[in-house]
N, C-alpha and C positions, 0 to 999 in steps of 0.2 A: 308464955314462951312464944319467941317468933319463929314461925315456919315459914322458911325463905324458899322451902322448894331443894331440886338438886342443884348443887352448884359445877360448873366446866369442871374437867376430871383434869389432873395438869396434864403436861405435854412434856412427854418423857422422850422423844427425839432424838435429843441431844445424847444425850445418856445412853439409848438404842444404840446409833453410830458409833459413840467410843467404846461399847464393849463390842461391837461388831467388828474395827480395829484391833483393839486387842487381841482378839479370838481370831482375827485374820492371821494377825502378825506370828502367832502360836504355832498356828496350823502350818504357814510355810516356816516357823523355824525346823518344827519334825521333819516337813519334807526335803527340807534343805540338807539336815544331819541323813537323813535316812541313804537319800537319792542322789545327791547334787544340787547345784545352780544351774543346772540346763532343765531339767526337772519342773523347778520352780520356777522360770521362766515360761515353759510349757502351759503350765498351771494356771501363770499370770495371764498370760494371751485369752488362754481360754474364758477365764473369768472378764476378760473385757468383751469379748467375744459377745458372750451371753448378758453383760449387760447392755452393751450396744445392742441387742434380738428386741430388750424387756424394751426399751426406751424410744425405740424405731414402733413398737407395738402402740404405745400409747400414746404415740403422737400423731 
């Protein structure tokens, strides 16, 4: 038998991202039905907001 060791673990990325999409898309449909579209505007700012903080951080 050959023992080649561990081999790279894949790279799930891709797949992260679109269920992070989806699960986005989900969460402001509720708040959409819930609240409004001013709501979820509100929402959306904020989340730019905060990734704009993360990416200012690490650069």
């Amino acid at each position: 038998m050959h023992d080649t060791g561990p081999r790279r673990a894949p790279d799930y990325t891709n797949a992260a991202l679109a269920m992070g999409l989806v699960n986005l898309l989900w969460v402001l449909g509720v708040i959409w039905a819930m609240f409004g579209l001013p709501v979820v505007l509100l929402v959306g700012l904020g989340l730019n907001h905060l990734i704009d903080r993360l990416a200012a951080r690490r650069a």
